[in-house]
N, C-alpha and C positions, 0 to 999 in steps of 0.2 A: 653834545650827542643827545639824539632824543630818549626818553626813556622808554621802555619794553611795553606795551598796553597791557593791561592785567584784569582783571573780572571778567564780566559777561563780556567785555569790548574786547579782551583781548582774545577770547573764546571763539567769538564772531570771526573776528579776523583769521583765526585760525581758521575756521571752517569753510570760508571764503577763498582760501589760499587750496585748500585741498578740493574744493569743487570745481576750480579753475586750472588747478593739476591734473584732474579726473577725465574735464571734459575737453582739453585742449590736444589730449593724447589719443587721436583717431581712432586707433589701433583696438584702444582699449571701450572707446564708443561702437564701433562697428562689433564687437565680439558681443558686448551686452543685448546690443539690436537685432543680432542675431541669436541670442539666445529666449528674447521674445516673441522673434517670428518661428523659432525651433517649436517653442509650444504649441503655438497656432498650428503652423502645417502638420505636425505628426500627429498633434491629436484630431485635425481635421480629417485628414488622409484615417488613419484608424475609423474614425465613428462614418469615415462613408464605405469605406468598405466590411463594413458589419453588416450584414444583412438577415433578415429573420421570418418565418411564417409558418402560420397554423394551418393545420388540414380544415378543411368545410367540408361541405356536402357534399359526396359523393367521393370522397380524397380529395378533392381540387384543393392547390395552395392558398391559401388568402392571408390577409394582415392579420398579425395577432389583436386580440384587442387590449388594449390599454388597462391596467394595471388597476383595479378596486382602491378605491380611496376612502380612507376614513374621515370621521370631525374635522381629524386635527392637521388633515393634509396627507400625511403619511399613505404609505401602498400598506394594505393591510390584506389578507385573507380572512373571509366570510362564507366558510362553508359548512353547514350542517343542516342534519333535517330537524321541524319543528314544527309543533303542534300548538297550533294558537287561534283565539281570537281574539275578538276585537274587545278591546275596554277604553271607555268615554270617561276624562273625569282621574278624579282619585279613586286610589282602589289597588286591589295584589293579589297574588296566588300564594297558595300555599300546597305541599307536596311532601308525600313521605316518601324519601327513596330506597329501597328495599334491597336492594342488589343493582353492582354495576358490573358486568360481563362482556367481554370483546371477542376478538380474533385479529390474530398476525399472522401475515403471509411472511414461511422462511422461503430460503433458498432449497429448491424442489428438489424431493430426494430420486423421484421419479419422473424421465422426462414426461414431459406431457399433462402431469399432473399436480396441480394447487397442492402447497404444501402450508396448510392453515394451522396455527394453533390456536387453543386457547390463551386468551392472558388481554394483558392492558395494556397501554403504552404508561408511564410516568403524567402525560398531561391529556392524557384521553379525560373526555369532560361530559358530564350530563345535568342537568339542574330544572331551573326557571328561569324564566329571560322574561322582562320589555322592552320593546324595539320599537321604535319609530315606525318602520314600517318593514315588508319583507324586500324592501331594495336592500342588496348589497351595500355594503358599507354603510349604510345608517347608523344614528346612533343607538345605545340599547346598555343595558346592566343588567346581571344575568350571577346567578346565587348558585351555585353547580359544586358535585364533590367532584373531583380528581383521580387519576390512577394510584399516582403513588404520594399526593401534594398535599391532601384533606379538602378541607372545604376551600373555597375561595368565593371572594366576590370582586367581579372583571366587571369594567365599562369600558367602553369608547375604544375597544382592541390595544392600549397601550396600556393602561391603569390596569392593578391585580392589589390585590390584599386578602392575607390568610386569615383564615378561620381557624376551627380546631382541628390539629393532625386527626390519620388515620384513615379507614376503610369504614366500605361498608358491609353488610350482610344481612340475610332477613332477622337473625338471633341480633344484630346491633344494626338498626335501622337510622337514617338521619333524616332529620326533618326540616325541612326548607322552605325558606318566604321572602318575599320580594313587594314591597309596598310600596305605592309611588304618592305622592305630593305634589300635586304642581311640579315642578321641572325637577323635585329632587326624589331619588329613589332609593331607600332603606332597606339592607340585606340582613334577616334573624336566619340562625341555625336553633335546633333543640335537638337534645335524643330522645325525648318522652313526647314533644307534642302539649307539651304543658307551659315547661320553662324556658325563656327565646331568651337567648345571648346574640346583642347585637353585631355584623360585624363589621359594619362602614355606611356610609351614605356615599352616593354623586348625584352631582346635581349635571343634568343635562341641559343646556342652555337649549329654549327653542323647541323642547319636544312639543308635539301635536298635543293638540287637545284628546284626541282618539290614535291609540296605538294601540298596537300587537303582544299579547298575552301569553304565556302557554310554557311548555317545557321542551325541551331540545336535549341531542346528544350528538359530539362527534367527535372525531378520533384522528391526531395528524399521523404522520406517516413513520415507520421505526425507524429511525437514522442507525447506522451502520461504518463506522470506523477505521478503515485499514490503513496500514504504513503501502506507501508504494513501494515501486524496485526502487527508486534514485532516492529514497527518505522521506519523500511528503507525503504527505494525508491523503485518499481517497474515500469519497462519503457516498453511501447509498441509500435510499428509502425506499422501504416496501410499503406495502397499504397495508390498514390498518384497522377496523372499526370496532365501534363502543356500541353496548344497550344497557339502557336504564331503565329498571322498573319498579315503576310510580304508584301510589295507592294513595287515598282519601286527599283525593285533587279540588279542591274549591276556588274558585274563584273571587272576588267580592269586588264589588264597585258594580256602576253602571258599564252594559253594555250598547254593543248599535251598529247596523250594517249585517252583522249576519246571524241572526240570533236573540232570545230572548232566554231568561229563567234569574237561576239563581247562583250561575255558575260553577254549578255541582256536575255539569255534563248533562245535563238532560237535554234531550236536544239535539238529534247528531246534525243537522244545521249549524248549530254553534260551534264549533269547531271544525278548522281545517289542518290537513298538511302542506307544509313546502320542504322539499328536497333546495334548502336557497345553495345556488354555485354550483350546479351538480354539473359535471363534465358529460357533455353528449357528443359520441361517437361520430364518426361521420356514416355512417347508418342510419345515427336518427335515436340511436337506444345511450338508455342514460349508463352511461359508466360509473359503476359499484354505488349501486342505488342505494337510499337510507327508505326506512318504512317504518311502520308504527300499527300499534293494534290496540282494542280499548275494549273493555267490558266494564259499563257502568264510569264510578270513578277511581278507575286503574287502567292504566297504559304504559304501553312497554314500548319505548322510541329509541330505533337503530339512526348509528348517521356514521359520518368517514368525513375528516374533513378539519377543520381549523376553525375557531374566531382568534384571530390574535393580530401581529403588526408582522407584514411579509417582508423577509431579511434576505431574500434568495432572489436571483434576477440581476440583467443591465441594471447598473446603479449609473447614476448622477453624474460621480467622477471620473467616469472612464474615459471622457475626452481627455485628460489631463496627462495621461501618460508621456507626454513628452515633456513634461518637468521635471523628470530624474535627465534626462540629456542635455539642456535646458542647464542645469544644474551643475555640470563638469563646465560648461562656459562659464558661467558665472566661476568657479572655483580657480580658475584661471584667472582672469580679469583680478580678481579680488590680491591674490597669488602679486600678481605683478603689479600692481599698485602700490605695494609697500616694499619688493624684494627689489624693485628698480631702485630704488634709492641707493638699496648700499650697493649694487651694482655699478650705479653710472659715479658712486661716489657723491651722491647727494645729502645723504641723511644729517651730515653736520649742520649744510644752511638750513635744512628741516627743521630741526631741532632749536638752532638760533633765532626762529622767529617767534618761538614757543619756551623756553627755557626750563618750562614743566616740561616734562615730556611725557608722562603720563597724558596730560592733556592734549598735545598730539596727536596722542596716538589713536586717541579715542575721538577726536576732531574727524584723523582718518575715515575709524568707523563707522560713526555716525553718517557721514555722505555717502560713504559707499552704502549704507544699510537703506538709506531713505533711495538714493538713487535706484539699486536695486529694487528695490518694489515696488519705485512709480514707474520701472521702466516695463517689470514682468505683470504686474497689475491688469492691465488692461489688456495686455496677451493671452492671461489666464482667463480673464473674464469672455474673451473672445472666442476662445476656445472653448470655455462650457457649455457658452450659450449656442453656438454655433453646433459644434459637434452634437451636440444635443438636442439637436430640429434636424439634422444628419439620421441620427442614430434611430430617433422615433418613426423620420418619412422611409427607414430602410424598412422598417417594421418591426423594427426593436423595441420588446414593452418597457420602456426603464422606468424605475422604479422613484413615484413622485416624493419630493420633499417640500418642508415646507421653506419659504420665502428664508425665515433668518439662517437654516442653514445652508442653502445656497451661500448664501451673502458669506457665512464662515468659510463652506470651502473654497472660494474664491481668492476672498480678502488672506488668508491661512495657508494657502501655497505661495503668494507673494509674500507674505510674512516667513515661511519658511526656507522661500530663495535668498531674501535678504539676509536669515541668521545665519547662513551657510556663509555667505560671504563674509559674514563679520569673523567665523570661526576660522574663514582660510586666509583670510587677513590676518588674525593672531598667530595661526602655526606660520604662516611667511616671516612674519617678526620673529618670531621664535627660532627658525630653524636659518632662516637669512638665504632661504636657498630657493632659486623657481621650481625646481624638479622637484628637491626634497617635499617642498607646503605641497605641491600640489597631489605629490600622489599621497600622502601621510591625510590631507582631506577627503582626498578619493575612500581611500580606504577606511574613515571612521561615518564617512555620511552616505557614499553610495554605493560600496562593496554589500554591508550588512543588509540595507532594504532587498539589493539584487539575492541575496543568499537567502531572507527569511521569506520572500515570498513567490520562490519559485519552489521546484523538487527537489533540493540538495541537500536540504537537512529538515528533520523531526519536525514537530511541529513545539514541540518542548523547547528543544534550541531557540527556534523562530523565534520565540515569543521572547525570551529570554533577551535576543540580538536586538528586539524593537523594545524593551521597557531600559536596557543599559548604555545603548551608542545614540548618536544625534539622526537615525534614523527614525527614531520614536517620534519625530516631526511630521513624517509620514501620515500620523494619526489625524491630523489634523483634514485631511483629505477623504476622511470616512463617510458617506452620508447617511447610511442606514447602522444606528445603533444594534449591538448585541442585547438581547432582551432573557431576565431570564426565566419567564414564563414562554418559551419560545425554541425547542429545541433545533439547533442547526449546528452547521459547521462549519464554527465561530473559529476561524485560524487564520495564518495571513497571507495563505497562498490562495483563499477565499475572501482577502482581501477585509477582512475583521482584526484590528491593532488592538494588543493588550492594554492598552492605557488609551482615557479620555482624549477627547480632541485636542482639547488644552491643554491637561497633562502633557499629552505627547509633544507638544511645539514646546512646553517649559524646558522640556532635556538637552534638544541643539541649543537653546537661550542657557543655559547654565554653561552646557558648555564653550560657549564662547564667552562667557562673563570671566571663567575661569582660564581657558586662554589668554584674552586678552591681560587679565592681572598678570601672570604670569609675565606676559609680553613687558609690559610696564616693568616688573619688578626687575626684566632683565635689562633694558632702556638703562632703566634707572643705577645699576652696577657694573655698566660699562663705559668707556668712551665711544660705543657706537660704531 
């Protein structure tokens, strides 16, 4: 009698033996294939029937326009007004800011009539800025106090780093500078104007020789929180604006283009305003304009509006929706792969060509896992890209990312169909039952995603459902990160997972690591 093969050979063999079970069983190839081409069409069908447009001129409908981009790829918002010139060269600003003061529009007590308050938002901003130039999404670092944050100093709409807490007022004033170097740019805070604490550098790869100078203020929108009637979240923003006023404003370095002196403001040439992003009506008239007034070297700059990384909008993912359906096939296939055994009465010769049977089982796994993702792979991928030249030619602004993570969410929903199979392969082992695995995986991998990100429960629950079951996989499909210099509403019926991208795929991988033991350990204490 020959003897059993044992190491890597026997391993091999094993794995060979279950690939050739996998793929010889029609039944269970045509289900896979169909859960590949499940992706494709719903998510294609979806992203074509999306359709979207902005008003022009005169109300007429037109195509939205495509979504501001920063440095780094990302959709970002770039809106506020700003008083600048032009500086050649190295060189900085420097600004005492005196007071920062707003208005929030509530909900109107009286019809017809603006019901404004006073106040801030928490990330309403005023400061100094340089900017590449006054295009949209440019790059630029920018030294500004906060509403309720303190100092900060922001580059590139993604990057923030605090300064010292607090407020300001004319009785405690804050003093602010912005120095550039060749590509790299140095933010001081003072209270006196005497003694500067630094509080970060960026280096901007690439900036011009001659950029945009000056100071800016603006204000995003008041987010707004409510429970709905069915338990989920409703978000609302009103508008918002900020003014900041400035005193003993110098300039220093060389200037060029519009202007000469010594960048004390002499010169009303030397200095301009831009309202940059400002929404114009289809009239023609700028909606909730920002303005600015100056005597000498003091200016007082109104603006409404954001610099940050924009998290709201068509995202990326949303062809992919049909990978949760996608998903119940695969949980099937995976299901009867293992429970047919003890069904037809096979599992003994199973077992006899492996005499591990841990290693079996995990033989099993492993095929099914790799199979699954080379099959759902290129479905997913079909489906993003596609859906995604859909969803933009319908006039959808979706919201760009950059190259690697495309590649994640792509590669990271096949990755996540696979760990699902690995996991309904374990409860089949486990439970020995087609019915029982299959709806016992239903209900740990796609009941919880269906409940946390629709209306049926809190947003607190949700969050809860996605950081503890293997729907936390899910996360893995996010393409616009929660930021938290960036107020929104970060929950998951808006499509925001409490855990990492990775994180969230680590949780169905744990739990099927732990199934599968589990599976093994009972293999292993029975005769099968």
């Amino acid at each position: 009698m020959r003897p059993l093969p044992s190491g890597r050979a026997g391993f091999h063999r094993l794995l060979r033996a279950e690939w050739t079970k996998l793929r010889t069983v029609r039944g269970w190839v045509a289900t896979l294939a169909t859960a590949a081409l499940v992706v494709v069409l719903l998510g294609v069908t979806s992203a074509a029937g999306s359709h979207a447009s902005c008003a022009g001129a005169g109300g007429a409908e037109v195509a939205c326009p495509p979504p501001v981009t920063g440095p780094g790829g990302q959709a970002v918002t770039d809106k506020f007004f700003f008083v600048h010139r032009a500086l050649t060269g190295d060189g900085g600003i420097t600004a005492r800011l005196t007071s920062m003061t707003g208005r929030i529009r509530k909900p109107d007590v009286t019809p017809g009539e603006r019901n404004l308050v006073a106040g801030v938002v928490p990330w309403a901003k005023a400061g100094v800025m340089i900017k590449a130039g006054t295009g949209q999404g440019s790059a630029y670092a920018a030294v500004m106090m906060t509403g309720r944050h303190g100092v900060r100093m922001q580059h590139d709409f993604v990057h923030d780093r605090a300064g010292r807490p607090g407020g300001v007022s004319p009785r405690s004033p804050r003093w602010l500078r912005l120095a550039r170097s060749g590509d790299t740019l140095t933010g001081y805070e003072s209270a006196d104007g005497a003694t500067w604490t630094r509080i970060g550098t960026a280096t901007l790869a690439g900036l011009p020789r001659t950029v945009r100078i000056g100071l800016f203020a603006t204000s995003p929108g008041d987010l707004t929180v409510t429970q709905g009637d069915l338990g989920g979240s409703v978000a609302a923003e009103r508008f918002t604006e900020a003014t900041g006023e400035f005193d003993h404003v110098t300039v220093s370095g060389g200037t060029a283009g519009d202007g000469t002196g010594d960048g004390t403001g002499d010169g009303v040439r030397a200095w301009r305003e831009d309202d940059l992003g400002a929404t114009v009506d289809p009239g023609g008239s700028v909606h909730h304009p920002g303005r600015a007034a100056r005597s000498g070297d003091s200016f007082s700059v109104t603006g409404a509006g954001d610099i940050a990384p924009a998290v709201e909008g068509t995202t990326a993912e949303r062809p992919l929706s049909g990978a949760l359906a996608a998903l119940v096939l695969v949980i099937v296939v995976a299901v009867r792969f293992v429970t047919a055994e003890y069904r037809y009465g096979l599992i003994r010769t199973t077992l006899l060509a492996g005499p591990r049977r841990g290693r079996t089982l995990l033989a099993k796994a492993l095929v099914l896992g790799l199979v699954t993702f080379a099959a759902t792979l290129p479905a997913v991928a079909a489906a993003f890209v596609v859906g995604g030249r859909l969803l933009r030619s319908n006039g959808n602004a979706v919201l760009p990312v950059p190259l690697s993570t495309q590649v994640r969410v792509v590669a990271g929903t096949a990755a996540l169909l696979a760990l699902a199979a690995v996991l309904a392969l374990a409860l089949g082992a486990l439970l020995r039952r087609s019915v029982a695995a299959v709806i016992a995986a239903v209900v740990v991998i796609v009941v919880p995603h269906v409940l946390a990100t629709t209306s049926v429960l809190p947003d607190g629950a949700a969050r809860w459902l996605l950081r503890l079951t293997p729907a936390a996989g899910f996360a893995v499909q996010q393409s616009v990160p929660a930021y938290p210099q960036v107020v929104a509403h970060y929950a998951p019926i808006a499509g925001f997972y409490p855990l990492p991208p990775w994180a969230g795929l680590a949780v169905p991988a744990g739990y099927a690591a732990l199934a599968l033991a589990a599976a093994v350990l009972r293999l292993r204490g029975t005769d099968a």
